[in-house]
VOGU-3710 file (C-alpha; in Angstrom, 3 decimals, decimal comma):
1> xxxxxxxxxx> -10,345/1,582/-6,280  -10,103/5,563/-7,500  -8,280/8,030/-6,185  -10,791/10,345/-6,868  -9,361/14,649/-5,830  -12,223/16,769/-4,383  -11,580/20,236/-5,057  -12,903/23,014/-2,787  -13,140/26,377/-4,549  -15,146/28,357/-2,360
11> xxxxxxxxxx> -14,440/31,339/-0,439  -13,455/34,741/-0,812  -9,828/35,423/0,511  -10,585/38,678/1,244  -7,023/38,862/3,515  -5,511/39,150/-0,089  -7,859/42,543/-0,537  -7,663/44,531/-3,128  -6,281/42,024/-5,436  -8,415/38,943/-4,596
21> xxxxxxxxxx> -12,350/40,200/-4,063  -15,435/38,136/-3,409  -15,918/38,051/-7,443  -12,813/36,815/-8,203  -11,072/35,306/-4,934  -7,432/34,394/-4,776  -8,107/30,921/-6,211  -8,383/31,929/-9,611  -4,930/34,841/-9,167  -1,753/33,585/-10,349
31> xxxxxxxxxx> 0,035/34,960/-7,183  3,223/32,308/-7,460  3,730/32,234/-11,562  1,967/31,981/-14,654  -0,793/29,618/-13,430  -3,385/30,445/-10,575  -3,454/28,536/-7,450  -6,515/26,181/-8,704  -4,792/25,752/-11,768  -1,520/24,837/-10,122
41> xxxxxxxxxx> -3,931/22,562/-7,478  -5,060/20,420/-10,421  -1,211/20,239/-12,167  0,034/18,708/-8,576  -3,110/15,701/-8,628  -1,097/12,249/-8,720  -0,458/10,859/-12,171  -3,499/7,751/-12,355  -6,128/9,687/-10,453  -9,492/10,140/-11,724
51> xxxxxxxxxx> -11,234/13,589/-13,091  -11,529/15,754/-9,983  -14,729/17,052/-8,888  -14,984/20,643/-8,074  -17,039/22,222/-5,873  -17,556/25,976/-5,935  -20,517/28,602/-6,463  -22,499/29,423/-9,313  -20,700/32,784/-9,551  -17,703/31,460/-10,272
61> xxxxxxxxxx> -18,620/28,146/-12,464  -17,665/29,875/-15,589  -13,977/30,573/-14,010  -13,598/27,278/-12,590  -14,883/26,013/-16,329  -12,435/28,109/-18,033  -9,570/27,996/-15,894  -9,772/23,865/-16,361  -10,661/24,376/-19,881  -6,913/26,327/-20,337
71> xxxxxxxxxx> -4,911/23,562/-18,793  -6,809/20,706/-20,868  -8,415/19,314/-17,414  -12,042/17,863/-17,791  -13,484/18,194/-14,078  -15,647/14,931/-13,352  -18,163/17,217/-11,962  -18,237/20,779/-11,262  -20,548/21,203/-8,661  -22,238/24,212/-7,679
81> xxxxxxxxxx> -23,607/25,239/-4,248  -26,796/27,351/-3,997  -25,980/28,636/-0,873  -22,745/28,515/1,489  -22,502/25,861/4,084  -18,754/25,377/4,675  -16,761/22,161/4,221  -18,669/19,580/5,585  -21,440/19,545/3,109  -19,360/20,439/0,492
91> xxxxxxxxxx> -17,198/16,952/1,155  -20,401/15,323/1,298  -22,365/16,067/-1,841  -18,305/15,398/-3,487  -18,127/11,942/-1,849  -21,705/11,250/-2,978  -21,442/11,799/-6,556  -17,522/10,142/-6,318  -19,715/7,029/-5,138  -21,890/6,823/-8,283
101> xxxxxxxxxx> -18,940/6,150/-10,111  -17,278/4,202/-7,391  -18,349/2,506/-4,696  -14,653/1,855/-3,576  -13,554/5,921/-4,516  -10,980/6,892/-2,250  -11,205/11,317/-2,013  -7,911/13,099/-1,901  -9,490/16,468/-0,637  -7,875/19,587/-1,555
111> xxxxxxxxxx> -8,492/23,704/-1,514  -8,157/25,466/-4,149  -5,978/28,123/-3,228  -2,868/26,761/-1,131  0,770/26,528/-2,430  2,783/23,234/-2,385  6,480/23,942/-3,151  7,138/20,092/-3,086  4,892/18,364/-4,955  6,948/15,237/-5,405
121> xxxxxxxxxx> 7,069/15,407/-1,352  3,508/15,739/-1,283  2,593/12,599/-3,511  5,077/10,868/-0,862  2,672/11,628/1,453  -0,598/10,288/0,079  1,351/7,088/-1,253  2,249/6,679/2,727  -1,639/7,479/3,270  -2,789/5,682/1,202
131> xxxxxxxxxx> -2,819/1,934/3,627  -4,771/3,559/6,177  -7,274/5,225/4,568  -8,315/2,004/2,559  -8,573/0,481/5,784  -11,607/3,128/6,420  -9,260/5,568/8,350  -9,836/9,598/7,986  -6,411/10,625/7,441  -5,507/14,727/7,072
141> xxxxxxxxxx> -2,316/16,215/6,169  -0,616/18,038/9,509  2,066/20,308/8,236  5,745/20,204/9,599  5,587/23,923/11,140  8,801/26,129/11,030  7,533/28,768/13,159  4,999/29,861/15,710  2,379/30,751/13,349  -0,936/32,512/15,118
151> xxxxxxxxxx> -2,873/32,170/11,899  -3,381/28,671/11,629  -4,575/26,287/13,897  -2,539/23,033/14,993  -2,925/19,005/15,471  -1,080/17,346/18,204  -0,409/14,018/17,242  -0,985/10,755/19,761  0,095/7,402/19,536  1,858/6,000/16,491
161> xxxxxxxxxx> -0,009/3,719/14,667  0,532/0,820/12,622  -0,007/1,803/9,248  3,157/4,867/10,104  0,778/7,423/10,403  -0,386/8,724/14,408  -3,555/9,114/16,014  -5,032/12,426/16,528  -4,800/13,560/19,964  -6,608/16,852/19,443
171> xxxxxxxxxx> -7,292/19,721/17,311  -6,110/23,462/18,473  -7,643/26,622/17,369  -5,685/29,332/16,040  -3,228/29,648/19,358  -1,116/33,008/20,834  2,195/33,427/20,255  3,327/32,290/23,190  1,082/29,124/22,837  2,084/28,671/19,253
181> xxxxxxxxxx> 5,812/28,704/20,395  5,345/26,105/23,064  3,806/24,060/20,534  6,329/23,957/18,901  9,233/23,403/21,254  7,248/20,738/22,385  7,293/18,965/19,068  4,331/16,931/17,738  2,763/19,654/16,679  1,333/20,363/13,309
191> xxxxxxxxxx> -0,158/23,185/11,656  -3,412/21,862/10,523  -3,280/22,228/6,430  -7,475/21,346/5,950  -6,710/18,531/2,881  -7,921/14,927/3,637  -7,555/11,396/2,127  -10,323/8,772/2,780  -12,876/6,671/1,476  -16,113/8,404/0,474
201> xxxxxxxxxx> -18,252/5,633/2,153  -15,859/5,908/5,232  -16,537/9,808/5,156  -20,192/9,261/4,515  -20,874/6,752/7,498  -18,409/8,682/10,211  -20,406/12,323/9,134  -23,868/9,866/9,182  -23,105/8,908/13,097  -22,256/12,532/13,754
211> xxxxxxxxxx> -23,947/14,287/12,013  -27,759/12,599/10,713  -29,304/15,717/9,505  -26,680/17,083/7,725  -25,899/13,807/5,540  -29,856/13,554/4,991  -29,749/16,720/3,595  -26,688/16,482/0,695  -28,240/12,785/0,078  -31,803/14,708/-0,854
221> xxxxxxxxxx> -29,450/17,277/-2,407  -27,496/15,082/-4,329  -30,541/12,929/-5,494  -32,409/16,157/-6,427  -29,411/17,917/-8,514  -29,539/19,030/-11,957  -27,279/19,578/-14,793  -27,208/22,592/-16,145  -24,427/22,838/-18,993  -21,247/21,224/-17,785
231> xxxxxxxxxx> -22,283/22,010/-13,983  -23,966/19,668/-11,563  -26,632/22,124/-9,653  -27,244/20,759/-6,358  -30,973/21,113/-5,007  -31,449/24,895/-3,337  -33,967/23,441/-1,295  -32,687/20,916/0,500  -29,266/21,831/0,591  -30,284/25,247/1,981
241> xxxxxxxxxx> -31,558/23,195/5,002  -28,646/21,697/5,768  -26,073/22,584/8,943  -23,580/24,510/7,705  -20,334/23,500/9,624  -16,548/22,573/8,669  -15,372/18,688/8,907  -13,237/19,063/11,428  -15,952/20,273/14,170  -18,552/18,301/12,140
251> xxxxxxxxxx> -16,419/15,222/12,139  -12,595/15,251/12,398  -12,802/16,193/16,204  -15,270/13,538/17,642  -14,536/10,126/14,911  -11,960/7,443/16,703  -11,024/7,326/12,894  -8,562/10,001/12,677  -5,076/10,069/11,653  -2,185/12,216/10,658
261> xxxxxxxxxx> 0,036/12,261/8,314  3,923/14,278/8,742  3,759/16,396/5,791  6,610/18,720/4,954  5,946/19,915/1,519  6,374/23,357/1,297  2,960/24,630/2,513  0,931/28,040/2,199  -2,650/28,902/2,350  -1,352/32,370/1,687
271> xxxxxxxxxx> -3,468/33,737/4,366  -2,420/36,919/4,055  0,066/39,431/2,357  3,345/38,576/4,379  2,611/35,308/4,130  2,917/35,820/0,115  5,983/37,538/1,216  7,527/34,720/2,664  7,133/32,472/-0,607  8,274/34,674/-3,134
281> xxxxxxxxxx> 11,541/35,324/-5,060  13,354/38,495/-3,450  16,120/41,083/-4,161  18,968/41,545/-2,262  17,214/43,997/0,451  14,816/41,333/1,237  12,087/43,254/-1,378  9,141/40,643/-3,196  8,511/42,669/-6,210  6,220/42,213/-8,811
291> xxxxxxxxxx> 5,011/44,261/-11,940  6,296/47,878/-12,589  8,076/48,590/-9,581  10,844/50,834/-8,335  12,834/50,946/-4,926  15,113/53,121/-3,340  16,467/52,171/0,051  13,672/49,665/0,744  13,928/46,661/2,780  11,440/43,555/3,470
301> xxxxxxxxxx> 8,567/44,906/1,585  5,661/42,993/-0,587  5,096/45,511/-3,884  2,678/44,500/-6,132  1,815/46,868/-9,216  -1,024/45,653/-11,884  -1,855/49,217/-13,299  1,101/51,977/-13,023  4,455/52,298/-11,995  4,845/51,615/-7,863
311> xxxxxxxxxx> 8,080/54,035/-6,429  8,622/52,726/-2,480  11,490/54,777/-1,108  13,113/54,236/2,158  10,184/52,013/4,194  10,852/48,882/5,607  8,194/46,390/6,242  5,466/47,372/4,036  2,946/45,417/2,011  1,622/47,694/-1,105
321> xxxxxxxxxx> -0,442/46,571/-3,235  -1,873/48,255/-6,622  -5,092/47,330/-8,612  -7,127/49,931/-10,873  -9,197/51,353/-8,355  -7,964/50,519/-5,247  -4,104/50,719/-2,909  -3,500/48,967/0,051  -0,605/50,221/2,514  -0,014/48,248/5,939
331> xxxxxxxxxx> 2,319/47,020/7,416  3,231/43,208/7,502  2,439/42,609/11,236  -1,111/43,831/10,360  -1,328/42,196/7,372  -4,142/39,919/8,905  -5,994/42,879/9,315  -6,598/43,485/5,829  -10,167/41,819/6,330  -11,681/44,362/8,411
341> xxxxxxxxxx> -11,173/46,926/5,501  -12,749/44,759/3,265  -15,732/44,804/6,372  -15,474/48,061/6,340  -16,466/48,652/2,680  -19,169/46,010/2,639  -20,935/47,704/5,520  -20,829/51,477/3,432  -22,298/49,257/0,272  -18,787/50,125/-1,972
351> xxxxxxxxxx> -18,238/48,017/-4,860  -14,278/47,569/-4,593  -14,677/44,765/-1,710  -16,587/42,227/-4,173  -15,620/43,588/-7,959  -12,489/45,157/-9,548  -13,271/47,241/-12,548  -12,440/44,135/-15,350  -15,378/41,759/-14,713  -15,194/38,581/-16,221
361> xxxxxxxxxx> -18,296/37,212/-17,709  -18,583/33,340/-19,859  -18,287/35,244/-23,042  -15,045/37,416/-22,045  -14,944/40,602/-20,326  -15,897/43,836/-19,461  -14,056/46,788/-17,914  -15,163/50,307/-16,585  -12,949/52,758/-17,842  -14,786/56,355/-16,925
371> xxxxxxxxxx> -18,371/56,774/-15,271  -20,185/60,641/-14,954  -24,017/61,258/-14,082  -25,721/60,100/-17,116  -22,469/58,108/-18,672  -20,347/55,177/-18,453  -17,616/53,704/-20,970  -16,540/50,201/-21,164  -14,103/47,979/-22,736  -15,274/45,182/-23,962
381> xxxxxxxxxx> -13,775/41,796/-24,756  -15,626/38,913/-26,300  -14,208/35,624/-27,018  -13,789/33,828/-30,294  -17,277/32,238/-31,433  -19,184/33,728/-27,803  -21,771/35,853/-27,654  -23,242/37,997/-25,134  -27,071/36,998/-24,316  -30,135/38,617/-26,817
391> xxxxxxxxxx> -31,556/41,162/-24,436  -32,844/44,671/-23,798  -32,382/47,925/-21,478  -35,378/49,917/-20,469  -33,193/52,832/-19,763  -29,913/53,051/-21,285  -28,740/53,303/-25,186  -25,836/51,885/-26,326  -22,676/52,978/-28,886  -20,510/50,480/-30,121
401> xxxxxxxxxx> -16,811/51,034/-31,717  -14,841/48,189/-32,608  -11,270/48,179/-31,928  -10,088/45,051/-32,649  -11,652/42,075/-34,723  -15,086/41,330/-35,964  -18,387/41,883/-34,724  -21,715/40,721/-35,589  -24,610/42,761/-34,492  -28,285/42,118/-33,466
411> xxxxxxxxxx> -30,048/45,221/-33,410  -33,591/44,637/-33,309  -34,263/42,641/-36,825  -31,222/43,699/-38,611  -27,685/41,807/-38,187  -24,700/43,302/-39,401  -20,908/43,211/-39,326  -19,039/45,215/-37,903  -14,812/45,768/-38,195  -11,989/47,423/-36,704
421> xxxxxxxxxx> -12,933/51,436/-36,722  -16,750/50,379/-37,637  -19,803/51,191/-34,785  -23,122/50,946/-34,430  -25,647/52,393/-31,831  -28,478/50,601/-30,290  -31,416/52,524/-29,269  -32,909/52,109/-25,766  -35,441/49,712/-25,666  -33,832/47,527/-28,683
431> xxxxxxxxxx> -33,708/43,811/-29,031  -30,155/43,439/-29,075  -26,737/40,765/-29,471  -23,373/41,296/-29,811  -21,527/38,318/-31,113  -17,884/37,334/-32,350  -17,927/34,892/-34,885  -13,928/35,293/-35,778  -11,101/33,739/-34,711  -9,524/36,313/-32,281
441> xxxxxxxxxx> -10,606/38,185/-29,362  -13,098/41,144/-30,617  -12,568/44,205/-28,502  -14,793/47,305/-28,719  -15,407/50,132/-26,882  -18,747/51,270/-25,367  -20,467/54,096/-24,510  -23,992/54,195/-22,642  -26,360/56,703/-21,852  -29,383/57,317/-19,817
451> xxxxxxxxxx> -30,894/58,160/-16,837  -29,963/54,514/-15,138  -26,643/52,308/-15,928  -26,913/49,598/-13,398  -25,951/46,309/-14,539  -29,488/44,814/-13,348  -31,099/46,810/-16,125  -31,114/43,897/-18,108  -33,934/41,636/-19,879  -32,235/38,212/-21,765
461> xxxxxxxx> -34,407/37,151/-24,432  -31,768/34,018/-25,090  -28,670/32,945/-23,421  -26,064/30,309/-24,140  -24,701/30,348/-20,584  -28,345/29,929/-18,948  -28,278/33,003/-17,058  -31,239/34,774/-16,647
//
C-alpha cells in the first residue's frame, strides 16, 4: 500500500500581485528561501512515498518540469488540465492514474504553494492519519489557529473517534471577525488547510455517490489522455464537460466519512502580503526586508525589491513591493485587496496582471528591455543544448548579438556559429532557429523591427517542446 502525494499546482495567487502573475503564480516564487514553495512542497513528502503526481496547466508544465528537474524529483505523472475545474476533478483524474499503479494507493493531497515551518510535525500528523484513512476514512488536515483569521475558512470538529482523529461536525466559510474570534474562544475550531489523506478508491466511490457525472467525466478523461513528452494530457473533451467544483462542497461536506486531524505545523497559504509578513525573518522595528532595501524610521512593513534600490522612510504598516514594471503600495489591513487591482488590469486588457517582463519559455528565457512604435529589444537566454522552435514572422526582422556563449544559427538554408560580440540578422519572412549547443547559458541580445511585434506572429516549422 503507497503513499502516493497528489500535488495541486493550479491557480494564480494573484493576492501576491505584482510579484506572482497568472504566468508565473506564487507556486513557482521562492518567497521563504532559496527554493519555491512547490519545490519546498516536494522536499517535505515523507521519506518511502512514491513519485508524486502533479497536476497543473499546460502553461506551466515546462515550470513544474523544470522546477522538479532542479531538485532531482521525477514526478510519477505530471498531469495537465485543458481547462480549469477546481479541486474536485483535479483529485479525481490524480486518484485515477494513482490506481493504475495501485489499487491499494493511499493520496496524501497537497497545494503547491503553502508553507510548513514544521515538517517533522507535519509527518507526525499523517503517521497519526494514516489508521483511519486505510480504514476508507477521508481525513483533512484542520490547522491549530492562533488568531481570528477572516481569510480562511474553519472546521469544527465533533465527536472523537477511535482511530484519535474527530468527526467533522461542519465546514465554515471564511467567517467575520467577530465570528472568527468566537471560534476560537470556543475551541475546536480549525482553520481549514485544503490537504487530504485517503485512499484513491475511497475518494473515488464517496465523489461516485455524490457526485455521478463528475467522476464519469475524469474516468472518460483519464481513459482518453495522452502523453505528450513527460506530461499526461487529459482529454479536452470530456474533461471540459465535467462540474467544476472544490472537494469539500463536492464531497467533504455531505460524506459520513470525514475526519480531522489536529495539525499544528507551522501553516501558511500565504494568502496575501501580511500574511508573508508574518512568516518572515525581521529587524528590530518589526521590518521583513528583502533585496536592496533601505529604512529610516520604519516600523512593521513588508519591502520587497527585485529591480532597484527600495528607500521607505518613516511609514508604518506598509506592504511595498518592486518588480520591473510594476509597484504595489497598500497597506497591510488591505492587503487582501490586492486582487481587485489585478481585476482591475484584466478588465483594461494590461499585460502586467498575467506576465512580468522576463518570460520563461522550455528553452530559457526572454525579457523586454525597451519597446517604441516599430521596435522592441529583448534579452535572450537559451539553455545549454535547447533550442528555440524552426519558425517564421510575416512581419518582423530580426538582429541578433551574442553576449555570452555560443550560438548556432538557422537562417533559411545556411547554419552558422555565432560567439560572444558576433550577430547575425534574419530577414522577415526567413526560415529561422536559434540554438545553443554549448555548455553554458547563451545570452544575446535582440532587436526586431516591423510594422507588428506581437508574440502571436509566429509560424513553427519544428518544435522540441510540441508547441504549436
Amino acid at each position: 500500500m503507497s503513499l502516493v502525494p497528489l500535488i495541486l499546482c493550479g491557480g494564480s495567487g494573484s493576492r501576491l500581485w505584482p510579484l506572482s502573475r497568472a504566468a508565473y503564480p506564487k507556486q513557482f516564487l521562492a518567497l521563504t528561501g532559496e527554493a519555491s514553495l512547490l519545490q519546498q512542497t516536494i522536499a517535505r513528502i515523507p521519506a518511502g512515498a512514491a513519485a508524486p503526481i502533479v497536476v497543473t496547466n499546460a502553461e506551466h508544465r515546462f515550470m513544474v518540469a523544470e522546477q522538479c528537474r532542479a531538485i532531482a524529483c521525477q514526478p510519477a505523472h505530471v498531469v495537465l488540465e485543458p481547462v480549469a475545474r477546481n479541486t474536485a476533478p483535479a483529485i479525481a483524474a490524480g486518484a485515477l492514474l494513482a490506481l493504475q499503479a495501485d489499487p491499494d494507493a493511499v493520496l496524501l493531497v497537497l497545494a503547491s504553494d503553502h508553507v510548513i515551518q514544521n515538517p517533522d510535525a507535519f509527518h507526525h500528523c499523517i503517521e497519526q492519519a494514516l489508521p483511519a484513512a486505510h480504514s476508507g476514512k477521508l481525513v483533512t488536515f484542520g490547522i491549530v489557529p492562533d488568531a481570528p483569521h477572516t481569510g480562511y475558512g474553519y472546521i469544527q470538529r465533533g465527536a472523537a473517534s477511535p482511530d484519535g482523529l474527530h468527526a467533522i461536525q461542519r465546514f465554515i466559510e471564511k467567517p467575520d471577525a467577530a465570528r472568527a474570534q468566537a471560534m476560537l474562544d470556543a475551541g475546536g475550531h480549525f482553520w481549514n488547510s485544503g490537504m487530504f489523506l485517503f485512499r484513491a478508491d475511497a475518494f473515488l466511490a464517496e465523489l461516485g455517490r455524490l457526485q455521478p457525472q463528475m467522476l464519469a467525466q475524469i474516468q472518460a478523461a483519464v481513459a482518453g489522455a495522452e502523453r505528450d513528452l513527460d506530461f499526461t494530457r487529459l482529454a479536452p473533451a470530456a474533461f471540459a464537460a465535467c462540474p467544476s467544483d472544490s472537494i469539500d462542497y463536492a464531497v467533504m461536506e455531505h460524506t459520513q466519512l470525514g475526519e480531522v486531524v489536529a495539525a499544528d505545523i507551522g501553516w501558511s497559504d500565504i494568502g496575501s502580503w501580511s500574511a508573508l509578513a508574518d512568516i518572515l525573518e525581521r529587524d528590530a522595528n518589526g521590518n521583513a526586508l528583502l533585496g536592496d532595501v533601505l529604512q529610516q524610521d520604519s516600523h512593521d512593513c513588508l519591502v520587497h525589491a527585485n529591480h532597484r534600490l527600495v528607500a521607505a522612510v518613516g511609514v508604518q504598516d506598509l506592504v511595498i513591493v518592486e518588480t520591473a514594471d510594476a509597484v504595489l503600495v497598500a497597506h497591510k489591513d488591505q492587503a487582501q485587496s490586492v486582487k481587485k487591482i489585478v481585476e482591475h488590469l484584466q478588465a483594461a486588457g494590461r499585460s502586467e496582471c498575467s506576465t512580468h517582463r522576463k518570460v520563461y519559455r522550455p528553452w530559457g528565457s526572454y525579457e523586454g528591455i525597451d519597446a517604441g512604435g516599430r521596435f522592441q529589444v529583448k534579452r535572450i537566454e537559451v539553455k545549454p543544448g535547447a533550442s528555440l522552435s524552426l519558425q517564421m514572422h510575416y512581419h518582423r526582422a530580426e538582429h541578433w548579438i551574442v553576449v555570452r556563449g555560443t550560438a548556432r544559427v538557422t537562417c533559411g538554408e545556411q547554419v552558422s556559429l555565432l560567439s560572444e560580440n558576433q550577430s547575425t540578422y534574419i530577414p522577415l519572412g526567413t526560415t529561422h532557429r536559434l540554438e545553443n549547443p554549448g555548455k553554458l547559458m547563451l545570452e544575446l541580445i535582440e532587436v526586431q523591427s516591423g510594422a507588428y511585434l506581437g508574440e502571436d506572429d509566429i509560424v513553427r516549422f519544428e518544435d522540441s517542446y510540441g508547441r504549436h
